[in-house]
N, C-alpha and C positions, 0 to 999 in steps of 0.2 A: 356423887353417885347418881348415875342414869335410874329414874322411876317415871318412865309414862304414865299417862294417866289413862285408869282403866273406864271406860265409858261401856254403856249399853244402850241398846237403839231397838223400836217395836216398830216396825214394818205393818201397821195393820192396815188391811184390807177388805173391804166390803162395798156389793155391790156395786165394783168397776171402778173404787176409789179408795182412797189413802187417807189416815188421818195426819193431818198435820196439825201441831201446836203455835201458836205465834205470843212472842214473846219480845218486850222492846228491853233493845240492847243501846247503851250509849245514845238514845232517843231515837231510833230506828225497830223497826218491827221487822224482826225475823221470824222466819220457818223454819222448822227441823222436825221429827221425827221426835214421839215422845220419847226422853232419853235422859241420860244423866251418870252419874258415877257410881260405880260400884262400892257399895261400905266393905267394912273387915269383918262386919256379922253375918255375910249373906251371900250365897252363892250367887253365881251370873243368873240363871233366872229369877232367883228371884228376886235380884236386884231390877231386872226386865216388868217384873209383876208388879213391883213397890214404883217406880218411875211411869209406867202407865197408867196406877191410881191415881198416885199424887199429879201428873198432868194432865187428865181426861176424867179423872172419875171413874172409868174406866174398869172393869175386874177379869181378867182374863190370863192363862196360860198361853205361853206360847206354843204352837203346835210343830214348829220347826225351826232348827240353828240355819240362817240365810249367806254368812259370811263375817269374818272377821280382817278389820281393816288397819293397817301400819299408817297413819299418818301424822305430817308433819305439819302444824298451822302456821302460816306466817309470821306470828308472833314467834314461833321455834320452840311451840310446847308438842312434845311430842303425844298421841293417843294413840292407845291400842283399843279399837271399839268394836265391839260384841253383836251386830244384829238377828233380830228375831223375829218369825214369823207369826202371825195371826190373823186369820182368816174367819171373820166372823161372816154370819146368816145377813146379818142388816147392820146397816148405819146405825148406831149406837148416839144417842144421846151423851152429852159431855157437858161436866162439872168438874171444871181443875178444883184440885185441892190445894194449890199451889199457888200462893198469891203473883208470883212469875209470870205466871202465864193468863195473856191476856185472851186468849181466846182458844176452839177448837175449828177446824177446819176439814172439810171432805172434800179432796180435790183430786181431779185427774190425774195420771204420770203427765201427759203433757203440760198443763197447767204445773205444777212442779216442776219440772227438766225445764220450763222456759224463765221462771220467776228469776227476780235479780237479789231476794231478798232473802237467799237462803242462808242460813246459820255455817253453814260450812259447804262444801264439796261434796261432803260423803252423802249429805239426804240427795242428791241426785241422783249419785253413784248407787244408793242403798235401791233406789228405784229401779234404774235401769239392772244390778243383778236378780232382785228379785222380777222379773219380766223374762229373765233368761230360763226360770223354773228350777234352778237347782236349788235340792232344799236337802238338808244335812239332818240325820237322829240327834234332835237333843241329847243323846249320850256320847255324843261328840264334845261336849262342852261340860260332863259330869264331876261332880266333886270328889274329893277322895277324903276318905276318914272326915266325913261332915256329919254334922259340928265337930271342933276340935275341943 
């Protein structure tokens, strides 16, 4: 039986930059977008809300649905991932909760879109859609009969 795996992704932005997470994979230090998988107890945002605590410290709503992406990793696990907007006042202080994650990062899109050490495709991809400015009503992404 085909079950992608469901992921979410927080696009936050402040003051002209992006937060990224770094996290060493196979003894390599990647970047990605604070992100991770959706549980069976928690709607898409708030699985958005719980993945940005626990990698940033982080506490915030997203303020807009940015794009939802079909992809396929090399390894041939397929993801369907969820991204979100957040647009905060100021660069925010960060304290992963998450012993993963070794650090937080506020970096340019170009600085990002150039890095070789990205987690996947999509944190680039996720960059260059949100710069196009389309941004979707979170009731694009709403639960139905939540909780069940």
């Amino acid at each position: 039986m085909f079950k992608p795996h469901v992921t979410v992704a927080c696009i936050v932005h402040a003051a002209g930059k992006f937060l990224i997470v770094e996290e060493t994979i196979n003894n390599k230090a990647l970047w990605n977008q604070p992100a991770g998988h959706l549980e069976a107890d928690e709607t898409l945002i708030q699985a958005a809300e719980r993945e940005l605590w626990e990698e940033t410290g982080i506490r915030a709503t997203p303020q807009s649905f940015l794009r939802m992406h079909q992809w396929i990793a090399p390894d041939h696990t397929a993801f369907l991932r969820f991204s979100f907007v957040i647009e905060l006042e100021n660069q925010l202080p960060t304290d992963p909760q998450d012993r993963d994650i070794d650090r937080c990062l506020w970096l340019t899109a170009k600085e990002i879109s150039a890095a070789s050490n990205l987690r996947s495709p999509l944190v680039a991809e996720s960059i260059r859609c949100y710069q196009q400015q389309e941004r979707y009503p979170l009731s694009l992404v709403a639960s139905f009969n939540w909780p069940f």
